[in-house]
N, C-alpha and C positions, 0 to 999 in steps of 0.2 A: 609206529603206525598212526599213531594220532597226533604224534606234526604233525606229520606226512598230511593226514587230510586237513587239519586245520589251516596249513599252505594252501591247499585247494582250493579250498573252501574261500579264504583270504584273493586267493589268486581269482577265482570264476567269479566273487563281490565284486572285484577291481574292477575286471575286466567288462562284468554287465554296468555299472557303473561309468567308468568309460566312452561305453558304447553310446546309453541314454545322455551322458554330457556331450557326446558329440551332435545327437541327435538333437538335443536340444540348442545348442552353439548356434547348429544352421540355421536356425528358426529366427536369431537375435542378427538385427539390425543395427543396434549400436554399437558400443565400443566395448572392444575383444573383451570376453568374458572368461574366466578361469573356473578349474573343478571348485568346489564346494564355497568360495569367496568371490562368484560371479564376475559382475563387473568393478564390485568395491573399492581395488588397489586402485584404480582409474581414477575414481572417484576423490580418494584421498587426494591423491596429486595433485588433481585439480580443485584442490577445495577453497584457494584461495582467488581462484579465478570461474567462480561456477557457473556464473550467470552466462559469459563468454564462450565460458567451453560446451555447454548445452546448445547456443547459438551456433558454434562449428561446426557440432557435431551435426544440428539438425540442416545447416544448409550442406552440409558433405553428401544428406542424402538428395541432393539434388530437389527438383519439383515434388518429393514427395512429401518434404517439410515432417517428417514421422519415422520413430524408431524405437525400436523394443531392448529392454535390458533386464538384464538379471543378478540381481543382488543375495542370492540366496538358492545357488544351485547344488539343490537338496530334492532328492525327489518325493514329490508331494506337495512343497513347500514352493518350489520355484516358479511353476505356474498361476502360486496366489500372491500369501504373502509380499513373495520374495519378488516379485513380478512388473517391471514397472513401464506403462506406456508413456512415449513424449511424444507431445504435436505443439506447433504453432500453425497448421493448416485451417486457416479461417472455418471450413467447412465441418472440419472436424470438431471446432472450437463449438459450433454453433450447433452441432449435434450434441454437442454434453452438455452446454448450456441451457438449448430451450428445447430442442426437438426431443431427446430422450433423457428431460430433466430428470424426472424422478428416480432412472437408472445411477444414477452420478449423484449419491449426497456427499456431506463432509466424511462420513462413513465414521466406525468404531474408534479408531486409531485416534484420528482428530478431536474427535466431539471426549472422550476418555482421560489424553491428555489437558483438555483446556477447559474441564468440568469444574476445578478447585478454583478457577479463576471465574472464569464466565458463565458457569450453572449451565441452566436451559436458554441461555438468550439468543435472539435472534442472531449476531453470527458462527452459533455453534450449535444449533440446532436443525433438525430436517421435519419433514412433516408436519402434521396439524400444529406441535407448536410453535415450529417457526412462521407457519400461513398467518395464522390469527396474531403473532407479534409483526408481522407483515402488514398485512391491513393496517391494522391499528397504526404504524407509522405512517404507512402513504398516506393516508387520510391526514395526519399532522403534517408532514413534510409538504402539504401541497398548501398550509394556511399560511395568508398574509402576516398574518401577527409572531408566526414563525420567523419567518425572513427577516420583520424589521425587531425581533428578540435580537437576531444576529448582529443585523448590522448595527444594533446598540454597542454590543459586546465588541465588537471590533473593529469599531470609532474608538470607542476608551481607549481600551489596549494599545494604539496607533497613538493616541494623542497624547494621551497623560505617564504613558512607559517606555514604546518602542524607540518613538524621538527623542526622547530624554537622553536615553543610554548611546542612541547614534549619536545624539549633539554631543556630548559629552567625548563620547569615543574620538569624533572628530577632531573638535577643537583641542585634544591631547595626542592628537597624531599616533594615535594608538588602533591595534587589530584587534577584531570583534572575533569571534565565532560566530557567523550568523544562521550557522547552523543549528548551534545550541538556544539561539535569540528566536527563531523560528518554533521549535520545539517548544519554548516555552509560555511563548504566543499561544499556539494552536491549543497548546493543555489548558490553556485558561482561558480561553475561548471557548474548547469544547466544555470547559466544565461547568463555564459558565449557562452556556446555552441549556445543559443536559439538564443539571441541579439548581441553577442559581446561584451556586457559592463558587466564590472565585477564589481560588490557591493561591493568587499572588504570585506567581513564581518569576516571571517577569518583570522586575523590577531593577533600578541603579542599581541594588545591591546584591542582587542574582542570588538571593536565599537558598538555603535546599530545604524546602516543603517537606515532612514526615510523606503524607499522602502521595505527593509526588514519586518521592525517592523509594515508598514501600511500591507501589504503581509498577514504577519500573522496573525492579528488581522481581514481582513476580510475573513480569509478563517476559520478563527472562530467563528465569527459571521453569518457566511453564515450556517456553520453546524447550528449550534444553531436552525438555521429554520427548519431544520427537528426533532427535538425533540417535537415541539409544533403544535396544527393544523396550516392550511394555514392560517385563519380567524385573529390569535393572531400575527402571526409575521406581517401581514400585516398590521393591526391594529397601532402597534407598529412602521412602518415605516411611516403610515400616518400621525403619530402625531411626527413623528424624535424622537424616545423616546428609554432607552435603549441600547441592543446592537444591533438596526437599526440604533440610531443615528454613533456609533462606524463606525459599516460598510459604511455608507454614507461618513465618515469625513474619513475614511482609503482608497476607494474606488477613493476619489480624489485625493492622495498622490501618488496611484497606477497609475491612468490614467497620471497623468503630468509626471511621469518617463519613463511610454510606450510610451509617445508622444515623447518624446526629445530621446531617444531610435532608435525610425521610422525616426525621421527626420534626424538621423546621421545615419541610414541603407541609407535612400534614398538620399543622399550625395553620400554616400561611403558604396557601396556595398560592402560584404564580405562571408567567405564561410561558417556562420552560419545561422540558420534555418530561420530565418525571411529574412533575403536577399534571401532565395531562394522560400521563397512563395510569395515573392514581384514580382517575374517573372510568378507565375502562372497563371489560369484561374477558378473563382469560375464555379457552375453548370449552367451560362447562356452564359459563354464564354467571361466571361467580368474580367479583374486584380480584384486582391482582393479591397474592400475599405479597407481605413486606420483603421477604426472602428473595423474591422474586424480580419485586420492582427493584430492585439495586444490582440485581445482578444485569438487569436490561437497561439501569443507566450506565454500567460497567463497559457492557457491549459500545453501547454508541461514543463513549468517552475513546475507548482503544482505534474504534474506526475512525473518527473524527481528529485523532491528534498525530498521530507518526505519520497520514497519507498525503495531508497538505502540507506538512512543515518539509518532507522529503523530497516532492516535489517544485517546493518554492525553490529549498537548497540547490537544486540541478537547474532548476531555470534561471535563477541568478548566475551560476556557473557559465554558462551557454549564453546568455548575454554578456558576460564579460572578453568571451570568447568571441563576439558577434557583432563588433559594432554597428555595422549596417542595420542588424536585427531592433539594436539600441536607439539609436534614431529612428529609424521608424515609431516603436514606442513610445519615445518621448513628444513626439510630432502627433499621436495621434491623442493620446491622453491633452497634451497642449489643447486641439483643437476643440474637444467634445469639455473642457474645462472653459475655455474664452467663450462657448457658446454658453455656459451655466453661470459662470461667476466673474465675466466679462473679461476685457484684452488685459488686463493687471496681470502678468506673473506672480505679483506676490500675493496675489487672491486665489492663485492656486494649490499652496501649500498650507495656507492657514491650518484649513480643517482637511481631517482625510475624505477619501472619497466619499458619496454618497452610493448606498445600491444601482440607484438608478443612472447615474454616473458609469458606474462600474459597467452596466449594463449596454451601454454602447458602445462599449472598448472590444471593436471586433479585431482588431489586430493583434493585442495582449490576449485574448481567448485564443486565439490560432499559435501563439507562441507557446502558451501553456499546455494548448494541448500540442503541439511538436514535441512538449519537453518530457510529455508524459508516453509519449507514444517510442521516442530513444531510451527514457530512465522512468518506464512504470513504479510508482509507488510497491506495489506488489507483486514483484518480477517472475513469480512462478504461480501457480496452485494449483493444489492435488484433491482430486476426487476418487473415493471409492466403487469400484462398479459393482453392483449389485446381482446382477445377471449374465451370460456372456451376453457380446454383443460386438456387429462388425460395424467401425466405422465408416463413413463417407466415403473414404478412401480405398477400402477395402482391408483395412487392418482389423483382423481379428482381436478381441481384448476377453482374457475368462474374468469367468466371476472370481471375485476376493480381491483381485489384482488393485493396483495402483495407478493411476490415469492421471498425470503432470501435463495441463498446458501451459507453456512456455509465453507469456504477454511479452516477454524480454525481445525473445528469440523473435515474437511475428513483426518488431519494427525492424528485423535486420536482415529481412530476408528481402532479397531483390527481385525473387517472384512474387512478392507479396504488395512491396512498394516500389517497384520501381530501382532502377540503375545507381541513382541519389538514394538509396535508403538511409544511407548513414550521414548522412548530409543532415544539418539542422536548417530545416526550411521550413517557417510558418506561411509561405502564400500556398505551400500545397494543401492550406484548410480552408481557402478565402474564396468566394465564387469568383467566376471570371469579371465580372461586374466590379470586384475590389470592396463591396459592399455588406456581405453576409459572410458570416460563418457556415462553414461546408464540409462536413465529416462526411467519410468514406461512404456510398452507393451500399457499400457492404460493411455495415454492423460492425463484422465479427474481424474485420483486420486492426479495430482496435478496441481492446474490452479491458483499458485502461480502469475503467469503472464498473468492471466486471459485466454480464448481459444476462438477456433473457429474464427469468421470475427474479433472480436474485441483482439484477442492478442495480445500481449506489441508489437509494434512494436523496441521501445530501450532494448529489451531483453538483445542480446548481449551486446551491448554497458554498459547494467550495471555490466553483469557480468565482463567484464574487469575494467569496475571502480573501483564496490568491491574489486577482486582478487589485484588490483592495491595498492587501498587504504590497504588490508588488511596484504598484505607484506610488504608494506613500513613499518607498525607500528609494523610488529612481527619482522621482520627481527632484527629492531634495539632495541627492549624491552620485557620481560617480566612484563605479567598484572597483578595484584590482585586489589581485590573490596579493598576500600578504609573505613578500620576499621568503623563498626558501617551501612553502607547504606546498606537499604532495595531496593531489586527490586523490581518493581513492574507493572501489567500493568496500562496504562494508556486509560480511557474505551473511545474509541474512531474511528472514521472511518477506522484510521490509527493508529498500535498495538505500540504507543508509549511508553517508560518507564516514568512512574509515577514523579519519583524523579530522573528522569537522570542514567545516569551510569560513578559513579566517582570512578576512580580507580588509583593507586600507577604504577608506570615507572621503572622499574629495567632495567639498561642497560645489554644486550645478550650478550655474548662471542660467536661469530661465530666459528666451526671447521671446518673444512675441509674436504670436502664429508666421505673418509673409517671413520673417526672419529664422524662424525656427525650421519654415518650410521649403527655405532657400539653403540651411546648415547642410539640410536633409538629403535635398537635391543635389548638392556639392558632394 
C-alpha cells in the first residue's frame, strides 16, 4: 500500500510538474527549453560560437529583436533566477538604459562576484556610491590637463616602444601579435594615466610584469565566477581551492602594487586620476580611504585597457580585409598631416600624432566606430531588474530576473541597420557633405560605449588613443595576417581574438597628397 501511493504521489508530482513546464515552455520565446535544465544544453553547444548564436536567435525572432529563456526550470526559481531576457531592440535598450535606469543596476550576482577585485568602484557599483564616484569623474574627464596627461603617455609608448618592436619585427621579416602589442600598450597607457607608474610591459623585450600578470589572472578568475552558481565559487574560496586560490594569491600582488602606487601619489601629487580623487570627498563628505582610492584606480585601469586594445585588434583586422577602407585612411591622415607638418612624407612619421591632429581625422573616427559597432568591445551586458516591468516592446520581464542586451547582436540586425548590416562600411558615419562625423539619429542602435547616466565617460580620450595608435602603425606599414592564423572570437565578456592576431610588417612608401590622392582615386 504504501508503494502503491508513493507511485502516486511520484506520478501526480510528475505529472503537475509537467503540466507547469509546459505552461511555462509557451511563454519562452527563445531556444527550445527542457524539464528542469531549461535552455542550458543549447547553451553548451553553442558556447563556442555565442556571440553569433544569440545574433540568430534574436534575428529568427523577426522585427521583434527579443526573446525569453530559461535556464533553470524549477518552479519558483525559473521565473527569477533562472530567468533570462535578450534584446538588441534599440528601444528597449534605451528603456533600461536611461528611462527606467534605476530599475536595471549591475544587481547582487554581478557587483558579489567582482567585489574581491573591484570593491565599491565605479563600474561595480549602483546608487549613491557609484553617483558621487560619477560626478567626481565627469568633472575630471572633461579637464584639459586630463587630455594632454594622455596624449603625453601615448606619444612615449608610440615612439620610444611600439616602433621599436614594429621596426625591429620588420626588418627580421618576422610576425608580431599585435594583439598582445595592443594589450600591452593600452595597460601602460591606462596605468599610466590612472597612477603615474608605468609597468613597462611594452617593451623589445615583452617582460611579464608581477602586476601585470597578477591583474590578469584575477580578472579571470573573477569572471569565472559568474559562469558557476554563487554557492560553487564560494564554496571554492572557503576551502582556497582552484581558481579562488589563483585569485587570492593574484589579488595580493595586486593590492602591494596599489599600495606603493598611493604612497608615491601621496608623496607626490600629480596630474593623473588618482591624485585627483585623492583631493575629493566621498558621499558623507569625508576624503576618500586609502582602501578605496585603489580600488577606483583598479576600476578605471580594467575599463581603460582590454576595450581599446580589442577594438584596435578588430580594426586593424577589417582594414586588412578592406583596402578601399585603407586608402582612404591613408589619404586622409596624409592630408590633415601636409596641412600641420608640411608636403614632406617623411615629416609625417617622425613623431606620432598629435591630439589635435588626431582630432580632425573624420574618416579614421567613422572606421573606428564601424569597427565597433560589428566587434563591440563588450559584446553583451546583463542587468538585473529590480521590479517587474514591461518593456517598450511589450515584453514583460519579473523582478529577480536577468535582462541581457546584446551590443553584438543590435549591429547585425538588418532592421536595425539596414540590408548592408554586416557589410564594413565607414561613410555610413560620415554626413552627406563628406565633412563631419555622424552617429545614428537614434542613440541607442549603437551603445558601443554603453549610454544614458552610465556612458563611457573616456569616450573621447579613446577615440584619440585609437585614431593615435592607429596611424602611427598605418602610416609606417602595410598589414597582412601572418600565413596560416586563424581568427577567431575569443568567448568572453570582452570580444577578445582567440589565437591573437599575428600579422607580417611591410614598410609604406608615403606620397605626397596629388599623388597619394590619385593612388586613392585609382
Amino acid at each position: 500500500m504504501d508503494s502503491l501511493l508513493i507511485t502516486l504521489l511520484i506520478t501526480a508530482a510528475t505529472s503537475a510538474y509537467l503540466i507547469w513546464f509546459y505552461l511555462l515552455a509557451r511563454t519562452l520565446s527563445g531556444p527550445p527549453a527542457w524539464p528542469l535544465v531549461g535552455s542550458l544544453p543549447y547553451t553548451f553547444l553553442n558556447r563556442r560560437r555565442f556571440h553569433d548564436w544569440i545574433a540568430a536567435t534574436l534575428r529568427a525572432t523577426g522585427g521583434a529583436a527579443t526573446y525569453q529563456t530559461c535556464t533553470i526550470a524549477v518552479p519558483f526559481l525559473a521565473r527569477r533566477q533562472g530567468f533570462y531576457t535578450v534584446t538588441c531592440h534599440p528601444q528597449n535598450i534605451e528603456h533600461i538604459l536611461r528611462t527606467r535606469f534605476d530599475n536595471y543596476p549591475k544587481g547582487p550576482t554581478w557587483q558579489t562576484a567582482f567585489h574581491d577585485l573591484l570593491g565599491q568602484g565605479i563600474f561595480n557599483s549602483d546608487g549613491d556610491t557609484w553617483l558621487i564616484q560619477r560626478k567626481t569623474a565627469a568633472l575630471e574627464f572633461t579637464t584639459r590637463t586630463l587630455r594632454q596627461a594622455m596624449a603625453r603617455w601615448v606619444s612615449r609608448t608610440i615612439r620610444t616602444r611600439l616602433w621599436v618592436i614594429l621596426e625591429k619585427a620588420a626588418r627580421e621579416r618576422r610576425a608580431v601579435d599585435l594583439q598582445d602589442l595592443l594589450l600591452r600598450l593600452t595597460f601602460d597607457n591606462i596605468c599610466g594615466l590612472t597612477f603615474g607608474k608605468d609597468p613597462e610591459t611594452l617593451s623589445p623585450e615583452m617582460p611579464e610584469n608581477p602586476f601585470a600578470v597578477a591583474f590578469d589572472s584575477a580578472t579571470e578568475a573573477t569572471l569565472q565566477r559568474l559562469l558557476y552558481p554563487g554557492f560553487l565559487w564560494k564554496l571554492k574560496k572557503l576551502l582556497d581551492a582552484g581558481a579562488e586560490r589563483r585569485l587570492s594569491r593574484s589579488l595580493q600582488v595586486v593590492e602591494k602594487y596599489m599600495s606603493e602606487a598611493l604612497d608615491a601619489r601621496k608623496e607626490r601629487p600629480s596630474d593623473d586620476i588618482l591624485s585627483r580623487f585623492m583631493k575629493k570627498k566621498d558621499a558623507d563628505g569625508n576624503l576618500f580611504q586609502s582602501s578605496v582610492l585603489k580600488r577606483i584606480a583598479l576600476n578605471f585601469v580594467l575599463a581603460g585597457r582590454d576595450t581599446s586594445s580589442v577594438a584596435l585588434s578588430w580594426f586593424f583586422w577589417l582594414v586588412m580585409n578592406h583596402p578601399a577602407v585603407e586608402a582612404n585612411i591613408i589619404r586622409e591622415i596624409s592630408s590633415v598631416l601636409c596641412s600641420t607638418r608640411g608636403s614632406d612624407p617623411s615629416a609625417w612619421t617622425e613623431e606620432p600624432l598629435t591630439f589635435d591632429e588626431a582630432d580632425a581625422l573624420v574618416y579614421l573616427k567613422a572606421a573606428l566606430a564601424e569597427t565597433l559597432r560589428l566587434y563591440p568591445s563588450v559584446p553583451e551586458d546583463f542587468k538585473y531588474v529590480v521590479t517587474d516591468d514591461v518593456l517598450p516592446d511589450g515584453t514583460a520581464v519579473p523582478a529577480g530576473s536577468t535582462l541581457t542586451y546584446s551590443i553584438y547582436s543590435v549591429g547585425r540586425m538588418k532592421s536595425i541597420w539596414g540590408e548592408d548590416c554586416l557589410d564594413f562600411k565607414p561613410e555610413r558615419w560620415i554626413s552627406a557633405a563628406g565633412d563631419r562625423f555622424e552617429p545614428p539619429k537614434d542613440a541607442y542602435k549603437f551603445v558601443a560605449f554603453n549610454g544614458g547616466p552610465r556612458t563611457c565617460l573616456g569616450k573621447d580620450l579613446a577615440y584619440l588613443q585609437m585614431k593615435s595608435v592607429a596611424a602611427a602603425v598605418l602610416l609606417r606599414y602595410r598589414l597582412a595576417l601572418a600565413p596560416g592564423h586563424r581568427v577567431e572570437q575569443k568567448i568572453s565578456l570582452t570580444l577578445f581574438m582567440k589565437n591573437g592576431l599575428k600579422v607580417t610588417l611591410m614598410p609604406r612608401e608615403l606620397m605626397g597628397p596629388p599623388e597619394a590622392a590619385a593612388a586613392v582615386s585609382a
